[in-house]
N, C-alpha and C positions, 0 to 999 in steps of 0.2 A: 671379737665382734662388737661390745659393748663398746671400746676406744674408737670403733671406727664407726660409729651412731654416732658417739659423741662430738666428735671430728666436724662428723657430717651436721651435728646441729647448730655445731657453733661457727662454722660455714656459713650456713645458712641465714643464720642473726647478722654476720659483720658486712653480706651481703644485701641483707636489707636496708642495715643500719646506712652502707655507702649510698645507696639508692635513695633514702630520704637526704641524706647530705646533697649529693649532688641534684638533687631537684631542687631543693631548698636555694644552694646557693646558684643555679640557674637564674632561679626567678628573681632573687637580690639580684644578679649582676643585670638582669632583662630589665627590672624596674630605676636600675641606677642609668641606665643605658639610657632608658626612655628619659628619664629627665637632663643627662648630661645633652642627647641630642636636641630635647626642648628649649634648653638654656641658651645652645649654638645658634640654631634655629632665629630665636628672637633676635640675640644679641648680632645678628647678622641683617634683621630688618631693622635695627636699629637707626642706622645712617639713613635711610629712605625717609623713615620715619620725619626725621630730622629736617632734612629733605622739605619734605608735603608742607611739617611747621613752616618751616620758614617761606614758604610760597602759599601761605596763608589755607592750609585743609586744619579746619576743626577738627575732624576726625584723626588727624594725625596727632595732635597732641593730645587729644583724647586718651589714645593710645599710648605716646608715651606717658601718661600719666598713671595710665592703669599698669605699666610695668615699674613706673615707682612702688604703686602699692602692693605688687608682691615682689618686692625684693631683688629687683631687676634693673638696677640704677647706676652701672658702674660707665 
């Protein structure tokens, strides 16, 4: 009786334990997720962007200038 408590407790921990893993690494992959499609996203208005400058929108270079400063300049 006592081996099959035991059993049953130590079940119960690795099943937790998987449950905190797999939330954990949900939300890493959901947060990696959100900034890989962020990256695309821009790096996709980028030519428009481009675009506006050279047909003289302020606001377009504006813009690309604020993706210089966070790291968005390739």
């Amino acid at each position: 009786m006592q081996k099959s408590k035991n059993k049953q407790d130590t079940l119960a921990a690795i099943n937790a334990l998987v449950e905190i893993a797999y939330d954990q690494g949900f939300a890493d992959g959901y947060g990696v997720g959100n900034q890989v499609g962020f990256v695309a996203g821009v790096m996709s208005l980028k030519a428009a962007l481009a675009c506006g400058l050279r047909h003289g929108s302020p606001e377009c270079g504006k813009a690309l200038e604020s993706l210089k400063r966070i790291g968005i300049d390739e």
